[in-house]
SERO-4910 file (N, C-alpha, C, O; in steps of 0.05 Angstrom, whole numbers):
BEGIN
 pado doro    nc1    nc2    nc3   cac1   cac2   cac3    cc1    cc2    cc3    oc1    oc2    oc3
  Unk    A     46     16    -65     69     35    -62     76     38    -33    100     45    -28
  Unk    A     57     34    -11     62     47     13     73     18     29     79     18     53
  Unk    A     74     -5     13     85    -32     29    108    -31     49    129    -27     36
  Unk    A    112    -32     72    136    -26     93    152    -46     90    142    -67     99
  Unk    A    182    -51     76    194    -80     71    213    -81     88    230    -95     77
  Unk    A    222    -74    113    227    -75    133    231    -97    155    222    -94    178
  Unk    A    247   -119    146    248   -150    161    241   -148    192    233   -129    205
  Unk    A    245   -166    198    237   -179    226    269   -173    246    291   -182    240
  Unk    A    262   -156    269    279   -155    293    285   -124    286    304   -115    299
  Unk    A    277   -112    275    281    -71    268    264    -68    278    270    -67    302
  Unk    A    239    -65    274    216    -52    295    206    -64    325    192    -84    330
  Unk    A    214    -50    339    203    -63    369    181    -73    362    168    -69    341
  Unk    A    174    -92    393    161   -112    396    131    -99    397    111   -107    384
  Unk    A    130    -71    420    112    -59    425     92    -48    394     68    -54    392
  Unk    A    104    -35    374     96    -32    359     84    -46    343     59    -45    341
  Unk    A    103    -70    322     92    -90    313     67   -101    321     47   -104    308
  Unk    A     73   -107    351     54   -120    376     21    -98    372     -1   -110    373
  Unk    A     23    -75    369      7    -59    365     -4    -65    340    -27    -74    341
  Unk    A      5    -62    320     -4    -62    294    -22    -94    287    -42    -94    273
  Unk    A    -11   -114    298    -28   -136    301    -54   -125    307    -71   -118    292
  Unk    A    -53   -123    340    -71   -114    356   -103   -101    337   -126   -110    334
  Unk    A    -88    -76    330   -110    -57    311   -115    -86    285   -137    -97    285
  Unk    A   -104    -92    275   -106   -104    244   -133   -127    258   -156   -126    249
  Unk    A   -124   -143    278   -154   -163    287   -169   -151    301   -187   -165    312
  Unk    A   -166   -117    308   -191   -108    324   -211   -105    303   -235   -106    308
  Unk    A   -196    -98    271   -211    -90    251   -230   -108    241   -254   -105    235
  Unk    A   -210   -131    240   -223   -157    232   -248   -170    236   -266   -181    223
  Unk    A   -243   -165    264   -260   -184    278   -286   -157    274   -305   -167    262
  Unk    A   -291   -128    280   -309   -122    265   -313   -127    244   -331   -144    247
  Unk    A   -310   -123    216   -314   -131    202   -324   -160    193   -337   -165    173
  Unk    A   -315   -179    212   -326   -204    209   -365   -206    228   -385   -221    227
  Unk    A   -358   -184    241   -383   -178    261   -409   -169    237   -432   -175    234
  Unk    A   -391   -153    224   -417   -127    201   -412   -130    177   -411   -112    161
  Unk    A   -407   -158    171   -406   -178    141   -429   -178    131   -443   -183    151
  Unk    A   -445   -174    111   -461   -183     97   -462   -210     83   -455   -215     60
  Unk    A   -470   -227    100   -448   -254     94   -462   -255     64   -446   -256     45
  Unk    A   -487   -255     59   -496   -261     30   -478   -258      6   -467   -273    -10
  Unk    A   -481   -227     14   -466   -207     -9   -436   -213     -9   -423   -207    -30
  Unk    A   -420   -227     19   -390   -239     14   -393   -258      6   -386   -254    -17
  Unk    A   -398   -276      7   -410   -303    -15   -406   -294    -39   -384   -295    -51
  Unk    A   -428   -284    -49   -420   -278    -80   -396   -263    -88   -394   -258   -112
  Unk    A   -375   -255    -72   -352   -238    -80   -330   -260    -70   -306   -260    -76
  Unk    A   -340   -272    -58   -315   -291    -49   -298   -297    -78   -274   -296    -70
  Unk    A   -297   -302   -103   -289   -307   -121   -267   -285   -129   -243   -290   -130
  Unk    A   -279   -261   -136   -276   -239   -136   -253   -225   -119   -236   -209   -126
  Unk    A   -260   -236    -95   -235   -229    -74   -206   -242    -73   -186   -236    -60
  Unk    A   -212   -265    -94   -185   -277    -93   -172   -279   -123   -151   -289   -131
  Unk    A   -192   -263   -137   -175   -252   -159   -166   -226   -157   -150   -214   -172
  Unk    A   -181   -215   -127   -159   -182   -124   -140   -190   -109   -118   -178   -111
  Unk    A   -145   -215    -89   -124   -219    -77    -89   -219   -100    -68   -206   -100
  Unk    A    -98   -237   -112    -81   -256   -134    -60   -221   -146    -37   -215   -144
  Unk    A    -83   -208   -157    -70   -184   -171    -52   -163   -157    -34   -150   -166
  Unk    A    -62   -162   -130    -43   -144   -117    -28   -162   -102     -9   -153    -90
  Unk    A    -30   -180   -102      6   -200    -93     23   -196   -114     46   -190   -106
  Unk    A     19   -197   -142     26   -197   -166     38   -167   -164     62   -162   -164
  Unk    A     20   -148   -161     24   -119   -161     53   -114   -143     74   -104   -150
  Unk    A     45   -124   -121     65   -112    -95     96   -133   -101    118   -124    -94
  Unk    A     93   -151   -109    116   -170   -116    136   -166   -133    160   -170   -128
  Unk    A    125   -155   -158    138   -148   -180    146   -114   -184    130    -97   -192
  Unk    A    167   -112   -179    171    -80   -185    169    -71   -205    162    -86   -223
  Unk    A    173    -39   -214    168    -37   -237    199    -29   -239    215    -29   -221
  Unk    A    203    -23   -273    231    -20   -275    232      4   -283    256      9   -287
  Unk    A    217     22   -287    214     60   -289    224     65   -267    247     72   -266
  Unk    A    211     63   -248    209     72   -218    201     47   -202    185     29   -203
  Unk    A    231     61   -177    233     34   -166    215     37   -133    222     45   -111
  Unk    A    189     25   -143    167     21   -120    152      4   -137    157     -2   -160
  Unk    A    128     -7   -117    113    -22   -130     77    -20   -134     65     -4   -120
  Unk    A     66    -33   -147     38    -20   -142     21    -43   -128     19    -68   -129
  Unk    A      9    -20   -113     -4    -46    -84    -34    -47   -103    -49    -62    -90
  Unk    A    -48    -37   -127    -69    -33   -133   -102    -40   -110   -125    -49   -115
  Unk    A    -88    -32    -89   -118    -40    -54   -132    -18    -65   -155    -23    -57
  Unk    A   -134      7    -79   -153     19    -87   -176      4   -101   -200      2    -99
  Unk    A   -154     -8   -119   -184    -27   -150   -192    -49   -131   -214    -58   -136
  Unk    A   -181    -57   -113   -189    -81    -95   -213    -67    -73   -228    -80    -58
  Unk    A   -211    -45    -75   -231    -37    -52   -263    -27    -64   -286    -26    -55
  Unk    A   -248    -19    -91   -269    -12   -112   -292    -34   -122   -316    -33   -128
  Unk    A   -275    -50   -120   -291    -80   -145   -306    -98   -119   -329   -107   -119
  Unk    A   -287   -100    -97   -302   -117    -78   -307   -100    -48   -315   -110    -28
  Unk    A   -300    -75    -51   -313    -70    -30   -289    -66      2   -273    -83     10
  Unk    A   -293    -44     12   -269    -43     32   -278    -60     55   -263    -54     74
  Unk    A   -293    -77     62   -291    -95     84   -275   -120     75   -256   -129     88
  Unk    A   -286   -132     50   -270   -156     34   -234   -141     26   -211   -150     24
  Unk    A   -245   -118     24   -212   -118     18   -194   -105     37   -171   -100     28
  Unk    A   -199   -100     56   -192   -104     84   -171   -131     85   -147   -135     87
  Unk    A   -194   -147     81   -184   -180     89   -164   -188     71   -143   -199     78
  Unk    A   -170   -182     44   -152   -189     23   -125   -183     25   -106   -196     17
  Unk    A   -124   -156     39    -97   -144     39    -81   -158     59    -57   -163     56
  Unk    A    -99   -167     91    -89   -184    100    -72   -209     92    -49   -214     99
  Unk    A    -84   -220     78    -80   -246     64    -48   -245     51    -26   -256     55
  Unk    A    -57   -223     32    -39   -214     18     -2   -208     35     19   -216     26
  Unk    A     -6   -194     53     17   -190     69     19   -213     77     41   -221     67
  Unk    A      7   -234     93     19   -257    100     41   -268     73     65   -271     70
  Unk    A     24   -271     61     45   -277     29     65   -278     19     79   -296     10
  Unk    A     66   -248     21     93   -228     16    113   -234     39    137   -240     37
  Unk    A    100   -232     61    126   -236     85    125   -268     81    145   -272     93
  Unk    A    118   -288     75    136   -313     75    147   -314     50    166   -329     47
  Unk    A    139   -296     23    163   -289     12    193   -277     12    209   -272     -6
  Unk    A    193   -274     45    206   -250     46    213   -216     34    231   -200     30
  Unk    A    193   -219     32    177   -184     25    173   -172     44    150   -171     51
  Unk    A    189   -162     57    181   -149     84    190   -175    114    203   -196    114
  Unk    A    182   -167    126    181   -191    160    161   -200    171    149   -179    174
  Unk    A    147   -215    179    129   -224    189    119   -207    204     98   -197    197
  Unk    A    131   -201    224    122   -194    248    109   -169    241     90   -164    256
  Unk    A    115   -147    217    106   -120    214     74   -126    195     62   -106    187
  Unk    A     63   -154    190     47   -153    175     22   -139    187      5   -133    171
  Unk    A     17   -134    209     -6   -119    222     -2    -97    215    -22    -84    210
  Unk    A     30    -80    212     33    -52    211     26    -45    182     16    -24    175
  Unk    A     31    -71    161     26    -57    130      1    -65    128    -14    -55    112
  Unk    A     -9    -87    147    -43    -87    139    -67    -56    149    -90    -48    147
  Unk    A    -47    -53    158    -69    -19    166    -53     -2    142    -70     13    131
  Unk    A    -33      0    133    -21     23    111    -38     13     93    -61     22     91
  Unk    A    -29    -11     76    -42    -18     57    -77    -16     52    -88     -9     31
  Unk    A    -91    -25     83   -114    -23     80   -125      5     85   -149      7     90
  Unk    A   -115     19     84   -124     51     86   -127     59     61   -144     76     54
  Unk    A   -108     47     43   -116     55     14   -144     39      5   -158     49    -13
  Unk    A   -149     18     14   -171     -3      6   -194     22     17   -210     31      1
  Unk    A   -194     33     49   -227     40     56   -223     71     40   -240     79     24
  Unk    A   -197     89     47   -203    111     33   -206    121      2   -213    142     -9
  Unk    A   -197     95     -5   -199     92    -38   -228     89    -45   -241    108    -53
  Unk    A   -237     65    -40   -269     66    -36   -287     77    -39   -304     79    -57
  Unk    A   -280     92     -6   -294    121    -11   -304    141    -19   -326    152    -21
  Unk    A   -277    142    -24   -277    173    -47   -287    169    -73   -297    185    -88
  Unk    A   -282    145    -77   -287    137   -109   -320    140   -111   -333    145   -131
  Unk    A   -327    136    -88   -366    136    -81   -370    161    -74   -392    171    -79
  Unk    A   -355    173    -64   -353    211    -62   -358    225    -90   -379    236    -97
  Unk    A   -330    220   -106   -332    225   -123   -342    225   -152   -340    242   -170
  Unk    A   -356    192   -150   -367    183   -172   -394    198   -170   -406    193   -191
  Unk    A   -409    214   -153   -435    221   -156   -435    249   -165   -455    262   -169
  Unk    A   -415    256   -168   -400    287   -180   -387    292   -211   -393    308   -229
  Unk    A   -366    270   -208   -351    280   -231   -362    245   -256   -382    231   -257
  Unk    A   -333    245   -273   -339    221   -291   -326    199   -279   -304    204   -268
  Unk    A   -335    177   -277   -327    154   -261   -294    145   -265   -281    135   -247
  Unk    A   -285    149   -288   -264    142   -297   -246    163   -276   -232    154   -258
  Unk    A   -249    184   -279   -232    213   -270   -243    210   -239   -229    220   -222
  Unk    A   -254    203   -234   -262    194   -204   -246    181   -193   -236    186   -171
  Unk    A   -242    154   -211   -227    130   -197   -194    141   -194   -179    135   -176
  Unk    A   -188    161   -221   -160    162   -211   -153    188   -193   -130    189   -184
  Unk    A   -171    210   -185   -164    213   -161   -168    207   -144   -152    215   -127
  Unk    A   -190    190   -136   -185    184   -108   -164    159   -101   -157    155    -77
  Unk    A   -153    142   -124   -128    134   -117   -102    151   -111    -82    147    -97
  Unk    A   -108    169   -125    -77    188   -119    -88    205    -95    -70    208    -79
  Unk    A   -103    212    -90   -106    217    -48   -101    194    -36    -82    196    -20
  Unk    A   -112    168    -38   -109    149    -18    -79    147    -19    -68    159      0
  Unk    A    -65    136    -37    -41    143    -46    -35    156    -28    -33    147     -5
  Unk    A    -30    182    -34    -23    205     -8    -19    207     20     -2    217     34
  Unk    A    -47    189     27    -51    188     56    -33    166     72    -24    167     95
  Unk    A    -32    141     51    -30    117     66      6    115     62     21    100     75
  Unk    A     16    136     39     47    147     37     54    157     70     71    149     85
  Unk    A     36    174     73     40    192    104     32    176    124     42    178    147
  Unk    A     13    158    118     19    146    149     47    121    146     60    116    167
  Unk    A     54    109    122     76     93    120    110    101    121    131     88    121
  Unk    A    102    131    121    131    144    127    126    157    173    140    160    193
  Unk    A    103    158    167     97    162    204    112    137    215    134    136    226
  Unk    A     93    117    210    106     90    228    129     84    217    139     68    233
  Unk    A    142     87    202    169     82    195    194    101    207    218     95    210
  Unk    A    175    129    213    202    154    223    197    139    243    214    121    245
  Unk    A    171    137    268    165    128    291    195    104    299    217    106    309
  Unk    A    179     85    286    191     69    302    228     60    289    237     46    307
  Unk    A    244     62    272    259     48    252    276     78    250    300     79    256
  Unk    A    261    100    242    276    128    223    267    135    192    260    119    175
  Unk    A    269    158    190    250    165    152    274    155    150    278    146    173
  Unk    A    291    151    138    311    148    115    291    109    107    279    105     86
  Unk    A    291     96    120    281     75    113    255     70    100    249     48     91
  Unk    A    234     98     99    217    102     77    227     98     47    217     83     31
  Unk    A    252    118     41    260    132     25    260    114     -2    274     95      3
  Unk    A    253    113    -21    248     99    -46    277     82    -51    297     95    -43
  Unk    A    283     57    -61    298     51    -70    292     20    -81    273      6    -75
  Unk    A    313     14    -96    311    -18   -106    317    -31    -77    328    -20    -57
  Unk    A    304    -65    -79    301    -71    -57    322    -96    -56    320   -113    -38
  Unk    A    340    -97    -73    358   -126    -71    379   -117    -50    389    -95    -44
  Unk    A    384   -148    -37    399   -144    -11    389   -138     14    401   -141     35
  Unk    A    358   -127     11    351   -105     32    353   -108     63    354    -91     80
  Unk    A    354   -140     66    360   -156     96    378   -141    114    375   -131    136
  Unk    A    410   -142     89    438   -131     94    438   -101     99    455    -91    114
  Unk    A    421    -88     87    424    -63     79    411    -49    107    421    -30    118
  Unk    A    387    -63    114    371    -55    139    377    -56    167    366    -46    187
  Unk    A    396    -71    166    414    -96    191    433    -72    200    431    -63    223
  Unk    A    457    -60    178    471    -45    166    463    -23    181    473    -15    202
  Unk    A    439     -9    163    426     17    164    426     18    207    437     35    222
  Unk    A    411     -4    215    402      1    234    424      7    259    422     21    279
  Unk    A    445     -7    251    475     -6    275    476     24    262    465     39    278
  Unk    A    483     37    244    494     66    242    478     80    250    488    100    261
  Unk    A    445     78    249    431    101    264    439    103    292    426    120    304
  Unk    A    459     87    312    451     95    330    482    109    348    487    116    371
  Unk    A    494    107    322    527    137    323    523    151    307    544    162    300
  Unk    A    506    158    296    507    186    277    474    198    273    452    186    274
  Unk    A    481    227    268    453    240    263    436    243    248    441    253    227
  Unk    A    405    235    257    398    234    247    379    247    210    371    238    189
  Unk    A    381    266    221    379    293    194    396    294    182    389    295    158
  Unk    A    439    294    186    458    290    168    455    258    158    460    254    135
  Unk    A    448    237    172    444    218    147    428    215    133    435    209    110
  Unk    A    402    217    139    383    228    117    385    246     95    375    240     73
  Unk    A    399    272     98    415    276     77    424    265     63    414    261     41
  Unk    A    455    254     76    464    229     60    452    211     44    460    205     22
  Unk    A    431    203     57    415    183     44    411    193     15    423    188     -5
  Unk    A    389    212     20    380    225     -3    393    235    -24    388    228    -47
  Unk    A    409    250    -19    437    253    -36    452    219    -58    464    217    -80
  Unk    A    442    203    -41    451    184    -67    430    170    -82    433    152    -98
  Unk    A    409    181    -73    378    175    -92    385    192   -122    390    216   -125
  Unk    A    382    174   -140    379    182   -173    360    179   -185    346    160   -178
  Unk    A    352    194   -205    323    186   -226    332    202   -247    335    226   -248
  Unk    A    337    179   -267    343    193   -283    371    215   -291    394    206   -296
  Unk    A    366    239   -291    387    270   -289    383    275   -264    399    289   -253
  Unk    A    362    265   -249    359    282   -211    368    260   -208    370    236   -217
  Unk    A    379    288   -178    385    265   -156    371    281   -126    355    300   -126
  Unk    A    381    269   -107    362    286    -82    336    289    -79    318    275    -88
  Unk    A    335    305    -68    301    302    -63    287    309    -86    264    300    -88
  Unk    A    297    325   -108    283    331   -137    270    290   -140    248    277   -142
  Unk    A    300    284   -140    287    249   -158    265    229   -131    250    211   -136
  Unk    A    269    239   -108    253    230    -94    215    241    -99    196    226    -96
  Unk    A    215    259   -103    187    270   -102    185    261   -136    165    248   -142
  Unk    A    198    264   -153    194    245   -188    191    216   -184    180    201   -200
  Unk    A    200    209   -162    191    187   -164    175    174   -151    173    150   -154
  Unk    A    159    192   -129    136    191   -112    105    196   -134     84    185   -130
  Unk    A    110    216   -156     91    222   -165     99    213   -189     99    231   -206
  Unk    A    106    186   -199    113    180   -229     93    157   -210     70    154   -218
  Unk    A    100    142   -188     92    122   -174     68    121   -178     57    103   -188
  Unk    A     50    156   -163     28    160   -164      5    153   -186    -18    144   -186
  Unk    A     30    165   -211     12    177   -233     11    144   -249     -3    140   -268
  Unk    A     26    127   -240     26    106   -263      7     84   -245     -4     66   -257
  Unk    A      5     85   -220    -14     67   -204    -49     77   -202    -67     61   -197
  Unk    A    -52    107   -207    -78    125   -210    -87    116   -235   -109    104   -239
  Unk    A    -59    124   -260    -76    112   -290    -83     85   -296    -99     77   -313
  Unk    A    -63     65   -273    -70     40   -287    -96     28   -273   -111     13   -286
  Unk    A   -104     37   -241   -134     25   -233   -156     41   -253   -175     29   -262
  Unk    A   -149     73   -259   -171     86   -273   -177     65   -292   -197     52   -290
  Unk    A   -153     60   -320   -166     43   -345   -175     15   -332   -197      8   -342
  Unk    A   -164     -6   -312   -178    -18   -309   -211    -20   -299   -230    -33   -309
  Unk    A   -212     -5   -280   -246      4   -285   -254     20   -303   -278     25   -301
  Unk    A   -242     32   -323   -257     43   -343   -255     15   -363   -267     19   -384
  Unk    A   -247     -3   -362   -255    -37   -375   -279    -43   -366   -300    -43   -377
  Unk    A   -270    -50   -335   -299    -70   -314   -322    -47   -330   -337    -61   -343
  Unk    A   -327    -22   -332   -351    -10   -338   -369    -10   -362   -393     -3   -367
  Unk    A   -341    -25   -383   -351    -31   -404   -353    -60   -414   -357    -66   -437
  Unk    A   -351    -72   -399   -354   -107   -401   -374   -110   -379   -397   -116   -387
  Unk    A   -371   -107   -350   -388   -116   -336   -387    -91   -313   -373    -89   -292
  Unk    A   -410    -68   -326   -410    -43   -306   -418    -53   -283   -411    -38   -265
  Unk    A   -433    -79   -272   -444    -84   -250   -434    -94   -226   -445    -99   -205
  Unk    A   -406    -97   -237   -378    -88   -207   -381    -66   -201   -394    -64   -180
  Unk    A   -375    -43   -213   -374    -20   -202   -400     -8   -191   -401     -2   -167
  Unk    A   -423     -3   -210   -442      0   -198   -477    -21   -198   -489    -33   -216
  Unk    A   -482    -19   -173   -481      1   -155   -454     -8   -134   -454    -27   -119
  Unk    A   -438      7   -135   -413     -3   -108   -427    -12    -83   -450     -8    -74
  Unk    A   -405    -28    -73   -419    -46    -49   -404    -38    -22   -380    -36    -22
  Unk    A   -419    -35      1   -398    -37     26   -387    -57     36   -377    -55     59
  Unk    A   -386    -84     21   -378   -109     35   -344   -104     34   -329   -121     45
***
């Protein structure tokens, strides 16, 4: 959900240039504090989460128009260092799909992969508390949350919020190209308005259909990693537990 599709030549150099930066500072730890064993045996594994959240982030849904990055179940099944990398992978992908721009793939490999380590997490937070199933889907709908707020941060930062703002993505090249010459004769809080004002869902419109469709997003990307690990636990519980830090 938090994917930035935002082409190449809108976000300065500095930033982009940053977001690289962090994305192989990560890397290259993580390539430092690999358990190479334990990535070996997931190497398989990692490119069937890869496979599913390219699938996920590619294909929109037609309820609600976002998509599901599922880096929670990817962080769950293999682990937030492997799925770190995966998500990497994954954005390269998408941006030579033209899903986004190249150059921002460092900025969505830290959004995206925030849901992979904080998803993780919590799911190991909360699996020693509650029922594993009800575990998994809140701590997707926090990660969710978090990696929403930092993907609307770097987006007000560097570009403007209105370019967060939920919508179908056809044309989006034109639309961004467009968007970007008018932000810089008019204001920015009255077009944001504007903006929002022509967001629909359904009978809403405005920010009512914006937050319905932040949390329809939520609720249908939380239930669908929950039942898929409530599967893996009943075919092969020994993905999930004991969870792994790789």
């Amino acid at each position: 959900m938090s994917h930035i599709h935002v082409p190449d030549g809108i976000i300065s150099v500095v930033w982009w240039g940053l977001g690289y930066v962090l994305t192989f500072t990560i890397m290259f730890f993580i390539f430092k504090t690999l358990d190479k064993e334990e990535a070996r045996k997931k190497i398989p594994f990692t490119g069937i989460a890869a496979a599913i959240m390219l699938l996920g982030m590619s294909v929109p849904l037609f309820i609600v128009p976002v998509h599901l990055s599922l880096a929670v179940l990817t962080g769950i099944l293999i682990g937030p260092k492997l799925g770190f990398l995966a998500v990497f992978v994954v954005n390269i992908m998408l941006a030579l799909f033209g899903h986004g721009g190249i150059t921002i793939v460092g900025l969505n490999t830290l959004v995206v992969g925030s849901e992979v380590l904080i998803g993780s997490c919590l799911f190991k937070y909360f699996s020693k508390r509650l029922h594993k199933v009800g575990s998994v889907f809140i701590a997707t709908a926090i990660a969710l949350l978090i990696s929403m707020t930092l993907m609307v941060g770097i987006i007000g930062v560097t570009t403007g919020v209105t370019e967060a703002l939920p919508h179908h993505h056809h044309g989006e090249h034109d639309y961004y190209e467009d968007q970007h010459a008018i932000e810089e004769v008019e204001d920015v809080w009255e077009k944001m308005g504007d903006e929002v004002a022509t967001i629909r869902y359904f009978a809403f419109t405005g920010w009512t259909a914006v937050v319905l469709i932040l949390m329809a997003g939520i609720a249908l990307e939380s239930t669908g990693t929950a039942l898929i690990i409530r599967y893996f636990l009943q075919v092969r519980p020994d993905l999930i537990i004991p969870t792994q830090d790789v």
